[in-house]
N, C-alpha and C positions, 0 to 999 in steps of 0.2 A: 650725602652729596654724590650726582654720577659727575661723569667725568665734563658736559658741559655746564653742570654749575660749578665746575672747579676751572676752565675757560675761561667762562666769565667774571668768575670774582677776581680772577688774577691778573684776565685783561685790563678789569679797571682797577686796579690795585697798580698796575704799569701806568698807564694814561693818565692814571692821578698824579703821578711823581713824574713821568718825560714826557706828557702832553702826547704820547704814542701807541697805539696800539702792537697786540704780540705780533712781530711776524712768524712766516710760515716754520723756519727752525723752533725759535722757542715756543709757538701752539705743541710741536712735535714731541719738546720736552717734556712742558709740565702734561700732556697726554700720555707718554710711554712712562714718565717716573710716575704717575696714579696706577699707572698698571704695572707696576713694578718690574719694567723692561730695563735691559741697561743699556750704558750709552752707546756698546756695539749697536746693540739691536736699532737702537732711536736713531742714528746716525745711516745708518743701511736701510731705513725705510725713507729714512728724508733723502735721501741722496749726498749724505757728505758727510768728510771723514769724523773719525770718533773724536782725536782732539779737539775739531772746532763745535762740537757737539758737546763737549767735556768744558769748554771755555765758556761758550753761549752759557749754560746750563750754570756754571759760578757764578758769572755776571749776576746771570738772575734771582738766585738764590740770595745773593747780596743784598738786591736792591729790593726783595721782598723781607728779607730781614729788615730792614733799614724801617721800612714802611710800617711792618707792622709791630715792631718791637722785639721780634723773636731770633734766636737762632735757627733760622731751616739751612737745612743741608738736604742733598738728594735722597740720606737713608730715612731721615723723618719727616719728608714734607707732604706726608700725606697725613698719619696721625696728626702733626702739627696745624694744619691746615684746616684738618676738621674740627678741633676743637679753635682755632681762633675763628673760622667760620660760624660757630655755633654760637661763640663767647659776644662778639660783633653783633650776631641779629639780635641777641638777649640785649644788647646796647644800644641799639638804634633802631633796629627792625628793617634788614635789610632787601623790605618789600621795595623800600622807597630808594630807588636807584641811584636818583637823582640829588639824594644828600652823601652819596659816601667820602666824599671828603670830609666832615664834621665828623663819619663817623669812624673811620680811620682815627683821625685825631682824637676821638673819647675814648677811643680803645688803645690806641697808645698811652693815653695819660693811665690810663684802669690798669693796664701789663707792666708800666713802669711798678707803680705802687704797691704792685702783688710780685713781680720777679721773684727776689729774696725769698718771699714766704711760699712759692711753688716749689722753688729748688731743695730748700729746707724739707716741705713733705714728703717729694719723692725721694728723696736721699739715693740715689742711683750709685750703685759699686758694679765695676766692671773690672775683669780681671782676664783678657785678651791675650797674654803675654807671650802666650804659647800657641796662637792661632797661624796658620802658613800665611805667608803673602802672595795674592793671588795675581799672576803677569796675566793670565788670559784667561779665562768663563767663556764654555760655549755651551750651546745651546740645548736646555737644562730649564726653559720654559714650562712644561708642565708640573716637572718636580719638583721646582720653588713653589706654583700653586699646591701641590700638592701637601708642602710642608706647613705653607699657610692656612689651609684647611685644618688640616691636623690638629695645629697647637693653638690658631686664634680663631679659627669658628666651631671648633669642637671640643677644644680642650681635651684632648688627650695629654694625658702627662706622660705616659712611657714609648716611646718613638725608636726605631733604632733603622740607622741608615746601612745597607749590608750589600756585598758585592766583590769581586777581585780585587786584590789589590792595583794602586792605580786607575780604578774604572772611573774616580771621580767624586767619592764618598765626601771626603775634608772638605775640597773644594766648592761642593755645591751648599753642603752644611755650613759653611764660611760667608759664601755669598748671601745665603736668605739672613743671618743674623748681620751681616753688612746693612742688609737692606731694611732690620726690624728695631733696630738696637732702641728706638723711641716704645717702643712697647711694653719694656721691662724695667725693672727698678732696680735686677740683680741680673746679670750676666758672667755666669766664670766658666771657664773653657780651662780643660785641664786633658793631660794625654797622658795613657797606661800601657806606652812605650816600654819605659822602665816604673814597672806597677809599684804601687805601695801597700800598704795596708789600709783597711776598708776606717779604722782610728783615723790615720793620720791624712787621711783621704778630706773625714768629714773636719778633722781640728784646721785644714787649709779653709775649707767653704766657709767654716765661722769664724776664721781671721779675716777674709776676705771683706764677709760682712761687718767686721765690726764689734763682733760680737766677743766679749768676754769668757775662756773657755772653761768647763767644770771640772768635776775632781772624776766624775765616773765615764764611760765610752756611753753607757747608755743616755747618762741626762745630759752629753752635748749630742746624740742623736736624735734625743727629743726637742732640745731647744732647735735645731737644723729644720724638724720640721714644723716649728714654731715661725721659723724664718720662711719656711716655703707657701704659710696659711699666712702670717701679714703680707706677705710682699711677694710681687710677681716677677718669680726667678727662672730663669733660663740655665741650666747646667749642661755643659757639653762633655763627653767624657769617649776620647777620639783614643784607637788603638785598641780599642777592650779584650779582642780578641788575644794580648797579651798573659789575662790573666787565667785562661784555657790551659790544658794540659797537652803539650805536647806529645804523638805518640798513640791517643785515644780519640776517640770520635769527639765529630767536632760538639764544641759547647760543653767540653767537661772541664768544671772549676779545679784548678789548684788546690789543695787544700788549705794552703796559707791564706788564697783571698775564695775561701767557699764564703765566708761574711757578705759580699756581694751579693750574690744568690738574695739572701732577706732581703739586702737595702733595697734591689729593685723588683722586688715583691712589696716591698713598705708602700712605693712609690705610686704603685696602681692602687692599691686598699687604703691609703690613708685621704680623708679629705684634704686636699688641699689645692692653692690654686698654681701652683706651679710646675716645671714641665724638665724633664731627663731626656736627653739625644745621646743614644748609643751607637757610636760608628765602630765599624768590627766588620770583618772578613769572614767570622764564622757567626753563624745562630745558634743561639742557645732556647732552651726553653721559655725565659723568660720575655724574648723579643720578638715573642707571636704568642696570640691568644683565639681558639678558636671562637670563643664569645665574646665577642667586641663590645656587648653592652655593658654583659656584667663586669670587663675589666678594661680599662680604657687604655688598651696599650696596639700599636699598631707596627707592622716592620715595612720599612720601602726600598724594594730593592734595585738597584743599578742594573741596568744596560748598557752596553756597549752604546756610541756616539754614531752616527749615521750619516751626520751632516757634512759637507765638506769641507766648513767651515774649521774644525780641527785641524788642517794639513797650511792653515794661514799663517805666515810668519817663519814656518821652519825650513825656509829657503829652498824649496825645491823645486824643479820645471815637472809641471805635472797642469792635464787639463780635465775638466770634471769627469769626463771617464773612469781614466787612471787614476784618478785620486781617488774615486767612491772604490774602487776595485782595492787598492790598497789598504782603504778604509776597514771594506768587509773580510779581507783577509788578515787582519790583527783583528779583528770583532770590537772596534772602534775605542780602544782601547787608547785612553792618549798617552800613558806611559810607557807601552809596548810601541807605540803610534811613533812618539817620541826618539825611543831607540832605534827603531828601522832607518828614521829619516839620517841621524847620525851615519848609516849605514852605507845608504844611498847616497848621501854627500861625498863621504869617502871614498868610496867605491865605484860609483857612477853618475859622478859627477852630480848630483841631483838629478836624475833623470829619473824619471819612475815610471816612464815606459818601456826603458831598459830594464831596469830592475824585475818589474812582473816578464819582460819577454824572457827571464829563467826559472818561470814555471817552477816555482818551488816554494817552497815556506823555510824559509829563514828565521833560524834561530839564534839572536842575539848573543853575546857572550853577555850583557846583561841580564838578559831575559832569563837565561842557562842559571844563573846564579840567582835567580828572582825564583824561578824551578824547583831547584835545589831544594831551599829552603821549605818551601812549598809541598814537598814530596819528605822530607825528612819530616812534619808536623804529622804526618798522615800516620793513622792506626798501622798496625801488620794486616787486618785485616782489608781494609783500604788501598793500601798498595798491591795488594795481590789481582783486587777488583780493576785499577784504572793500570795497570798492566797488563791485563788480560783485555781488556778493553782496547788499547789501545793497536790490537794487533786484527782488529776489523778494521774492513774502513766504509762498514754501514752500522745504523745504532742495532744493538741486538737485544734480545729477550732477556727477562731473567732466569724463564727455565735453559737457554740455550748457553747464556755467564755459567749457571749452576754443573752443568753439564763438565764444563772444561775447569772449574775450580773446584778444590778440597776444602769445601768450607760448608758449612751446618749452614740450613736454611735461612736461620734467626742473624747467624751472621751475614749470611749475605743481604738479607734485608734493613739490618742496622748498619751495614757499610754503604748501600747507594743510599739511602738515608742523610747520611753523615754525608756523604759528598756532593747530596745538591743541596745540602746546608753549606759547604763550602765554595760552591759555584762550577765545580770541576766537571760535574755530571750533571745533562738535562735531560726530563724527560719528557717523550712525546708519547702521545694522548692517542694510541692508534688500538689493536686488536690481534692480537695480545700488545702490551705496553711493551715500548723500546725505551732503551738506555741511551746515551751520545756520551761520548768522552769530547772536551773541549779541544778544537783544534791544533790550538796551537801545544796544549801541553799534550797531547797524542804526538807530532811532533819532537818535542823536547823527548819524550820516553822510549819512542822508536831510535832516535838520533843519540841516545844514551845505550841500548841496547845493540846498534851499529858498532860502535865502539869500544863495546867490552866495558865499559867504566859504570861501574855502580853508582847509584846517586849519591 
């Protein structure tokens, strides 16, 4: 179906039951929810706000449930939709326009009859419980297609979503399964915040499911992927960067959970049809593949937010100028975005033309302790490198780093390495190759060295 045969089956799917056609808000709807827009977006293109965009949009869903027998809601009224569109023409033949009331009613009485024995097949387990709740999603349009690519028209099973902390990772991962959850038969989202063991990891996935657990770690590993070859399971596995070794370059396993390492090595080599999301701050070797055919594994990484849409709600007087300026000087960052605003409320009233007229980069006492942290994970070698860096304020070579550090070649190449696996270091693409230390923590390192106070 494109999107005006999903118009029209739903206009007359409305006119059948309130003798009315869509107006212009709800065309706007069932248009932006096929393209998997959300009610911000839908609501900002029609002209009016999100709540009456959010209401409209219930209404509707209602009275198309009603009609056609099913539960749609906005996260699956596309899957759903295609298949009762499909289920309907196989019942009537929905060449003939002009009978869809008959055929409405034979496909209700057919969806009554079968409910039960649908629910029963898919057997659907979801285990959410630990997912964020999301107050605002901004705009994250490509990267949701992108995810959708990935995992339903490519099937990729190993995916890892990677980027700064706060750049938006949970949140945009959260949203596309908001918006797929009709897809899947299994859904568990789990976080290695405070990690576990790679055992008691998979004895949760097959309590989840249902599944009765063994006497050995190996045969409920097999049985786990006996689950992921019947049934099309989604696994989220958010924080991973926890199970990393503090101290050494980034992507080195713990030894207590190195058992990971295999599982998502199993995950790409073994057939099956279901799919792992690795959200993490750091890359490891398994969350890029340079032969994308021979292993199906793909990493997507986060940028900074551009839009100005971010600075909506956090009560500040600011006009798009100053706001995109604000923007690009936290490198759109909305948890750094975030703390600033805190900032500037207190401080200057919310004024953020005040704020930028003190020409400076301001470093949160959030932010300082976001740093910290950040800087304490970091190798010895590593810290010597975004130290030394930090004391340009143009991106520099690596013979000219080499120059001013004590450090063996091999090291200095496995340290920027390691740090544009952690996002701290980019490089630009020039003759000879430069380095960039990230702004804001060049910043935080300088304003830590001002002060005499070790990290």
């Amino acid at each position: 179906m494109d999107v005006n045969e999903v118009l029209q089956f739903v206009d007359r799917v409305v006119f059948e039951q309130t003798g009315k056609h869509l107006d212009d808000v709800q065309r706007a709807i069932v248009e932006g929810t096929w393209q998997r827009q959300t009610y911000d977006n839908i609501a900002h293109e029609c002209h009016v706000n999100k709540n009456y965009a959010s209401d409209v949009g219930a209404e509707l869903w209602q009275l198309l449930s009603q009609a056609l027998g099913e539960d749609i809601k906005k996260t699956n009224f596309r899957s759903t939709l295609e298949r009762v569109y499909i289920k309907s023409s196989q019942v009537i033949g929905l060449g003939n326009h002009h009978n869809f009331h008959f055929c409405t009613q034979t496909f209700n009485q057919h969806n009554t009859n079968n409910r039960e024995t649908n629910i029963k097949s898919q057997s659907p387990y979801y285990d959410l419980t630990l997912t964020p709740k999301i107050i605002n999603f901004y705009n994250r349009k490509s990267e949701l297609k992108t995810l959708l690519s990935l995992i339903l028209d490519n099937n990729i099973r190993l995916i890892s979503v990677l980027g700064l902390s706060g750049i938006g990772k949970t949140t945009l991962v959260k949203r596309w399964v908001d918006l797929n959850l009709d897809e899947f038969e299994v859904i568990i989202w789990k976080s290695l915040k405070y990690p576990k063991l790679l055992e008691l990891l998979i004895d949760d996935l097959l309590n989840t499911c249902k599944q009765e657990l063994k006497v050995t770690r190996d045969d409920n590993l097999k049985q786990l992927f006996d689950v992921f070859t019947d049934k099309k399971c989604l696994i989220i596995l958010d924080d991973v960067h926890h199970i990393f070794t503090r101290g050494e370059f980034s992507g080195q396993y713990q030894s207590v959970y190195q058992d990971y390492q295999n599982f998502f090595k199993l995950i790409t080599e073994t057939e099956h049809q279901s799919h792992l999301i690795l959200i993490s701050q750091e890359q490891c070797a398994e969350m890029e593949c340079l032969d994308e055919e021979l292993y199906p594994i793909k990493a997507l990484k986060l940028s900074g937010l551009e839009n100005g849409e971010i600075l909506s709600g956090m009560g500040l007087k600011t006009d798009q100028d100053s706001g995109l300026k604000l923007i690009e000087k936290y490198q759109g960052n909305p948890m750094y975005l975030k703390d600033v605003a805190v900032l500037i409320k207190d401080v200057f009233d919310g004024n953020v033309a005040e704020f930028l007229a003190e020409d400076s980069l301001v470093i949160t006492k959030e932010m300082r302790s976001h740093f910290n942290q950040l800087f304490n994970r970091l190798s010895p070698v590593e810290q010597k490198i975004v130290v030394e860096l930090s004391k340009f304020d143009q991106p520099v070579s690596r013979e000219e780093l080499r120059q001013h550090l004590d450090l063996s070649s091999i090291d200095l190449i496995n340290g920027l390495q390691s740090l544009q696996q952690r996002y701290l270091v980019s490089k630009i693409k020039t003759d000879p190759i430069l380095f960039n230390l990230s702004l804001l923590f060049q910043e935080y390192l300088r304003t830590i060295e001002k002060n005499s106070i070790n990290p």
